[in-house]
C-alpha positions as CSV (number, residue, x, y, z in Angstrom):
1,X,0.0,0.0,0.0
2,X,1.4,3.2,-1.1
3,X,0.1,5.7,1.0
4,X,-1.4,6.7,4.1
5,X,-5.0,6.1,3.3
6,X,-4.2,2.6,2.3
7,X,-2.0,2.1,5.1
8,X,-4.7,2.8,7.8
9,X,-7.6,1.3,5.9
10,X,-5.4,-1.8,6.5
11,X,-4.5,-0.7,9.9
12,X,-8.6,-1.1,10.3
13,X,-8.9,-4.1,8.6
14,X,-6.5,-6.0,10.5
15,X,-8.5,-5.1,13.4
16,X,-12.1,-5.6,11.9
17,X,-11.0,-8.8,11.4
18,X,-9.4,-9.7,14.5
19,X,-12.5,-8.2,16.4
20,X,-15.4,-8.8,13.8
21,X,-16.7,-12.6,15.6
22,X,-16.5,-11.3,19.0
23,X,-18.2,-7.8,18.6
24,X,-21.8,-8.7,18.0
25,X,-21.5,-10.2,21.3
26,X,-19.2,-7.2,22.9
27,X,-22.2,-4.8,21.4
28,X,-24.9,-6.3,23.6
29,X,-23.7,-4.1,26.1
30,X,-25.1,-0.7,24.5
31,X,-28.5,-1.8,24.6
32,X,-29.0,-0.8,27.9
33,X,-28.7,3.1,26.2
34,X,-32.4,2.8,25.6
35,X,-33.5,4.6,28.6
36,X,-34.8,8.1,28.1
37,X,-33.3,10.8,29.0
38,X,-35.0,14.2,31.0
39,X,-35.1,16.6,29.3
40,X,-35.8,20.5,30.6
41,X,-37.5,23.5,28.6
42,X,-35.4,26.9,27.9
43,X,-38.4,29.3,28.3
44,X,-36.9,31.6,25.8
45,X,-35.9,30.0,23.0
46,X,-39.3,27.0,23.3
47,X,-36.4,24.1,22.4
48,X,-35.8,21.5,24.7
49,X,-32.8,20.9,25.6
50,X,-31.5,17.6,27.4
51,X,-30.3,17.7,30.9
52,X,-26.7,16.2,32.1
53,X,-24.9,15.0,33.3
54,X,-25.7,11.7,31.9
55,X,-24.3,8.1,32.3
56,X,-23.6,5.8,29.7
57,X,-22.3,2.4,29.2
58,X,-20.1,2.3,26.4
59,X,-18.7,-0.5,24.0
60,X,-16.2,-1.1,27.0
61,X,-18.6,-2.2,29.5
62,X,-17.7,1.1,31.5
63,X,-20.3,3.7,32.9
64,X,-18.9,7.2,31.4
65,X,-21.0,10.2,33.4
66,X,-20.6,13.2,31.0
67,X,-21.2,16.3,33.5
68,X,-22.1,18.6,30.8
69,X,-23.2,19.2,26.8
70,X,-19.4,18.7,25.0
71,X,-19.0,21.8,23.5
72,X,-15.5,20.3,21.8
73,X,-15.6,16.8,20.6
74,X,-12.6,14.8,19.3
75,X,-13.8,12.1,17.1
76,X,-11.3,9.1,16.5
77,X,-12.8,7.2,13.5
78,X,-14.9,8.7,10.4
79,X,-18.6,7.0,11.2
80,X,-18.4,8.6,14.8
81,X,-17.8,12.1,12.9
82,X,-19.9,12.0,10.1
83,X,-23.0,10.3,13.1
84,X,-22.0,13.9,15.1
85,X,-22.2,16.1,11.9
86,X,-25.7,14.4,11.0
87,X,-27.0,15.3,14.1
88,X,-26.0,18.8,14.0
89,X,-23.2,19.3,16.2
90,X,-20.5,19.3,13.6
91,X,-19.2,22.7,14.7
92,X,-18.3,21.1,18.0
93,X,-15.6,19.0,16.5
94,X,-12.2,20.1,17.3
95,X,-10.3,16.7,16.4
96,X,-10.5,13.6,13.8
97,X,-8.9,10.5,12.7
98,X,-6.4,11.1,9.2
99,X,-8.8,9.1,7.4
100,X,-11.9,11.8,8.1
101,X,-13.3,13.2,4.6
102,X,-16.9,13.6,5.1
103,X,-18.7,16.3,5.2
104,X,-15.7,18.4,3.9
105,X,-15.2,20.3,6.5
106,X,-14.3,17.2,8.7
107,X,-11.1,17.4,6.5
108,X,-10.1,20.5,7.7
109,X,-10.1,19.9,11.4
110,X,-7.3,19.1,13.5
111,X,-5.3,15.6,12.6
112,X,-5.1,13.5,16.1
113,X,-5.1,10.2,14.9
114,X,-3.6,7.7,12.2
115,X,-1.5,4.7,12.3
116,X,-1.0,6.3,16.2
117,X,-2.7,8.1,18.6
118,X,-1.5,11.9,19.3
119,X,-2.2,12.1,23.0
120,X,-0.5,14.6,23.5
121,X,-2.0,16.9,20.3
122,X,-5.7,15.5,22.0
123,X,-4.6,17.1,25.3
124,X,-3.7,20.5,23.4
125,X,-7.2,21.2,22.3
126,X,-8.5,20.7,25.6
127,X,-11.8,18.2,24.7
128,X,-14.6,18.1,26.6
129,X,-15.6,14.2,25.0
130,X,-13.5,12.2,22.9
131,X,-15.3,9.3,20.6
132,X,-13.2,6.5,20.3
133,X,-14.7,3.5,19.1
134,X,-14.7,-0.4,19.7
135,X,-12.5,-1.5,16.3
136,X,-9.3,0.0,17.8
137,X,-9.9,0.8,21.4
138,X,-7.7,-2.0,22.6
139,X,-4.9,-1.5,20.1
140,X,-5.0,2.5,21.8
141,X,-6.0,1.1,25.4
142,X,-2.3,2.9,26.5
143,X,-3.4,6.3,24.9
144,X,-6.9,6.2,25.9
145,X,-6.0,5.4,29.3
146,X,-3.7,8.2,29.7
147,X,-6.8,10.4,28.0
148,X,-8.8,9.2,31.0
149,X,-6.3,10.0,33.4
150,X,-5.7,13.7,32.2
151,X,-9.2,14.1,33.2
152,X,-10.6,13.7,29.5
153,X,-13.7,12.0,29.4
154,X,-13.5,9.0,26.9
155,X,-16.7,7.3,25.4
156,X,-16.1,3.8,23.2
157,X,-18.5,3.6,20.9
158,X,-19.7,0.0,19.6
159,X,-18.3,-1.1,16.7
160,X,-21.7,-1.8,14.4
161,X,-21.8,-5.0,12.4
162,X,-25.4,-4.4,11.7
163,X,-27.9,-2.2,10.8
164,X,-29.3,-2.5,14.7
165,X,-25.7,-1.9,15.4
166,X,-25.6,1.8,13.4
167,X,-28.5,2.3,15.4
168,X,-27.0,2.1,18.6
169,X,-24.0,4.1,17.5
170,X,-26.2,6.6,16.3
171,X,-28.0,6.7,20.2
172,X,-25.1,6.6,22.1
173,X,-23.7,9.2,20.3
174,X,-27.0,11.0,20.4
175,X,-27.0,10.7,24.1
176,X,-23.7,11.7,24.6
177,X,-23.8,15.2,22.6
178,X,-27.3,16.0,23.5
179,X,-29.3,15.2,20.3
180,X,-31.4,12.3,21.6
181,X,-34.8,13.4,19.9
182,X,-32.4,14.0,16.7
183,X,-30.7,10.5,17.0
184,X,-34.1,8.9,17.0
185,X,-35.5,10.5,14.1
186,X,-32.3,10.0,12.0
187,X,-32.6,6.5,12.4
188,X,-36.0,6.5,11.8
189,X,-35.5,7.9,8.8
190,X,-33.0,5.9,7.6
191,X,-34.7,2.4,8.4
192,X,-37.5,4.2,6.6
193,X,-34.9,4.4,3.5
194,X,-33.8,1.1,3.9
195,X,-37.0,-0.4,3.9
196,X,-37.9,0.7,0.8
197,X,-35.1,-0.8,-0.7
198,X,-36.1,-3.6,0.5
199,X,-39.3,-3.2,-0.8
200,X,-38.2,-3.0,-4.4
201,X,-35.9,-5.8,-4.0
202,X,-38.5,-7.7,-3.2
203,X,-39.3,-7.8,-6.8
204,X,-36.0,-10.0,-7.9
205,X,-37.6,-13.0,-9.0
206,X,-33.8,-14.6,-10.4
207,X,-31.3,-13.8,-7.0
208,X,-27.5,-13.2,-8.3
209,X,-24.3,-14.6,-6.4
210,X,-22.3,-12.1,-5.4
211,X,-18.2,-12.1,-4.3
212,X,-17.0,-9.0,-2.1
213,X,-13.5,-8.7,-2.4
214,X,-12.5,-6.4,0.7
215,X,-8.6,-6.9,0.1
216,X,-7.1,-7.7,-2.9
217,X,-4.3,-10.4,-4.4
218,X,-2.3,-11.8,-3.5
219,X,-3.5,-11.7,0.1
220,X,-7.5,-11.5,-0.9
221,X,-10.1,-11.1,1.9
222,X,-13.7,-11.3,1.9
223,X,-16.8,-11.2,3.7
224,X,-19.3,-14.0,5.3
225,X,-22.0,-14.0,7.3
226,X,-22.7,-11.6,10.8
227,X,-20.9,-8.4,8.8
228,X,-22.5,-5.3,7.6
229,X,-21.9,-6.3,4.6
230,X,-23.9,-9.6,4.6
231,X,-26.5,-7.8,5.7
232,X,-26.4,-5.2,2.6
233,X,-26.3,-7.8,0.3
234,X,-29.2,-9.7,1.9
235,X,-31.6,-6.3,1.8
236,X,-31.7,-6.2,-1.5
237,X,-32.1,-9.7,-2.3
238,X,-28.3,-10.7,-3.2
239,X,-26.9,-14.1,-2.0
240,X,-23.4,-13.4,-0.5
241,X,-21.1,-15.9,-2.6
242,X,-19.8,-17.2,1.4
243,X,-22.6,-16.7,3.3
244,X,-22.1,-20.2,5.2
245,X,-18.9,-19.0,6.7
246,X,-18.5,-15.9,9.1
247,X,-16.8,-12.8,9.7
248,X,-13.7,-11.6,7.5
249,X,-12.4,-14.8,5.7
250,X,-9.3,-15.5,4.0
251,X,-10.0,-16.8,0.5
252,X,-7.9,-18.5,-2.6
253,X,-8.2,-17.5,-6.2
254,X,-9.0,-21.3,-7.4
255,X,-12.0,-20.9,-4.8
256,X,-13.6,-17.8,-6.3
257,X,-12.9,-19.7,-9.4
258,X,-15.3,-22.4,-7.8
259,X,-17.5,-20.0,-6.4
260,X,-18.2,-18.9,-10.0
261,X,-20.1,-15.6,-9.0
262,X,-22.2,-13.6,-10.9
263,X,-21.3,-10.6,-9.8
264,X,-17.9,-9.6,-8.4
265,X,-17.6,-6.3,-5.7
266,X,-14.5,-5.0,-5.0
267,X,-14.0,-2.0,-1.9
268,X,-10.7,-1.7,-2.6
269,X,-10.0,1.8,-3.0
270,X,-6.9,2.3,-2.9
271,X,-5.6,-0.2,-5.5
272,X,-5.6,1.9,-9.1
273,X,-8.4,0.5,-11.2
274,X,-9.3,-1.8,-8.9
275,X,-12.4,-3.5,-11.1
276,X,-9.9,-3.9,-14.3
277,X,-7.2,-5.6,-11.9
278,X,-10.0,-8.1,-11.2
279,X,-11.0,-8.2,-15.1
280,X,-7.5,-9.2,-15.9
281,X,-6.3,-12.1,-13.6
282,X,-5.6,-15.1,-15.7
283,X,-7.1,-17.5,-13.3
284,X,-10.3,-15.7,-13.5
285,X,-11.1,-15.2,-16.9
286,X,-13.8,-18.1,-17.3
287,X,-15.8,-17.4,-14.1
288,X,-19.5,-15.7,-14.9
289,X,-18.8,-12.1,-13.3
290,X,-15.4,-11.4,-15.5
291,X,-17.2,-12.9,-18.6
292,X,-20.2,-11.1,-18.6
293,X,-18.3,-7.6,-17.3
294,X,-19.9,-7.6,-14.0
295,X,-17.4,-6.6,-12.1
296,X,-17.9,-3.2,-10.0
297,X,-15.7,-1.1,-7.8
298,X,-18.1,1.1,-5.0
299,X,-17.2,3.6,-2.8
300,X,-15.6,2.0,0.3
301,X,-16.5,4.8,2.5
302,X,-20.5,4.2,2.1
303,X,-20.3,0.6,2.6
304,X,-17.9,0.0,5.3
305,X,-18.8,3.3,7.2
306,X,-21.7,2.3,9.8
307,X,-23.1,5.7,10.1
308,X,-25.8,8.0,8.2
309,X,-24.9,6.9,4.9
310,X,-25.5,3.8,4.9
311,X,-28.3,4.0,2.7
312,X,-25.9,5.3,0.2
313,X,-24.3,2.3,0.4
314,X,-27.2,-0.2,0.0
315,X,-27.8,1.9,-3.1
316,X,-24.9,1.8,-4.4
317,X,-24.6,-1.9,-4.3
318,X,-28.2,-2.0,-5.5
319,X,-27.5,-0.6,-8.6
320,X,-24.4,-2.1,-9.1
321,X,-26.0,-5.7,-9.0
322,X,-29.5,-4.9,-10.1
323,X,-29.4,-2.0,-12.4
324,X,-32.3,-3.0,-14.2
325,X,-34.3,-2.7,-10.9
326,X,-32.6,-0.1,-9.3
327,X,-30.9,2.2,-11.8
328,X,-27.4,2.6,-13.4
């Protein structure tokens, strides 16, 4: 991988798929997030506005009190940004992760975290919360630790495997900023969205087989059952080519071969013309997907993000597989 982007997508990989089998368990703990919150009325503005401090128990199975409404935030992965900026509190963000590109402002903020943890750049800009998140929080336990013992209050997000699993991202995070009423009606809306995918896919009457390459050769990766990505493909009424295995799976060329997918997705952003590197390995060139130039490279950002855009996502794939349904 030949730059930075690539480096630390990899960097998350390795630990999606250390962590992917154990997290849907891990993520249990967030449910308990459910309980409302008070809330208070400013008589001269008619808003509501929640009332801290508030306790939450985070991805880590710790109770985090947060005393007041963060007015600076430092988020440590993208879908923990782009979740704040959906629910309005984009301004508050002070810090992100070297991989943050959405909205475009996210880009311009302060640079805290990449293949390391800058505890001491954190420090500098004097956070009220800092988002980490449940993918790397035990590779930065050291950093996050000394985080929480410069005072800094520290909230692990779960990492989502699911759709249910965006959701409770989307209410922790809600909870934690002070947007409850908003992180309930932006995942209304979007399982509103979502279901009226499925709706349409519904349609399908001849199902296509589908390979999602999430690393490419020689050290090719895909992804089974129990990932967000199973789940896209199952919305809209796509069977995921290793759906009887789980989590991120190592996989051979001669067993794609046998596979024999119909379509072929690659995520791989960072490999130049990704979709014609597929197209043009030897040992590939009879199976159905290469033939028949169904091969398709989508945004890796939308489908491996669990946060607002998910949709996007769904779509995206939607119309990659089943453009005559969905659209080119």
């Amino acid at each position: 991988m030949k730059n930075l982007y690539g480096l630390f997508a990899a960097f998350l990989l390795v630990f999606g798929l250390l962590a992917a089998c154990g997290n849907e368990g891990n993520n249990k703990n967030t449910d308990t997030n459910k309980q409302p919150v008070s809330e208070q009325t400013d008589e001269n503005t008619n808003k509501t506005e929640e009332a801290f401090p508030v306790t939450i128990k985070d991805a880590s199975d710790t109770d985090v009190i947060i005393e007041k409404k963060p007015e600076k935030i430092v988020s440590l992965i993208p879908s923990n940004t782009e979740i704040v900026y959906a629910l309005g509190e984009g301004d508050a963000i002070v810090g992100v992760s070297e991989l943050d590109n959405y909205p475009e402002e996210a880009a311009t903020k302060e640079k805290v975290a990449g293949m390391e943890l800058n505890v001491e750049k954190i420090l500098s800009l004097n956070p009220d919360l800092v988002l980490a998140h449940g993918s790397v929080a035990s590779y930065w336990e050291a950093g996050l630790k000394q985080l929480k013992d410069s005072g800094v209050t520290v909230l692990v997000v779960n990492e989502a495997q699911s759709f249910e699993g965006v959701y409770t991202s989307t209410e922790m995070i809600g909870k934690a900023i002070g947007k409850t009423a908003e992180a309930e009606q932006l995942n209304q809306d979007l399982k509103s969205k979502l279901d009226d995918i499925q709706k349409k896919a519904a349609s399908i009457s001849e199902q296509k087989t589908v390979f999602v390459e999430v690393s490419p050769a020689p050290e090719i990766y895909t992804t089974g059952k129990n990932t967000f990505m199973n789940e896209m493909l199952e919305l809209i009424n796509a069977k995921n080519a290793v759906s009887d295995q789980e989590g991120w799976i190592p996989i051979n060329e001669e067993a794609v071969v046998e596979i024999n997918p119909d379509t072929i997705i690659t995520t791989v952003g960072y490999v130049e013309n990704a979709a014609d590197e597929i197209k043009g390995r030897a040992a590939w060139k009879d199976i159905a997907a290469v033939k028949e130039n169904q091969v398709y490279l989508v945004n890796e950002d939308l489908v491996s993000r669990p946060g607002p855009r998910i949709v996007e996502g769904v779509e995206e794939l939607a119309k990659a597989i089943y453009p005559d349904v969905f659209g080119k």
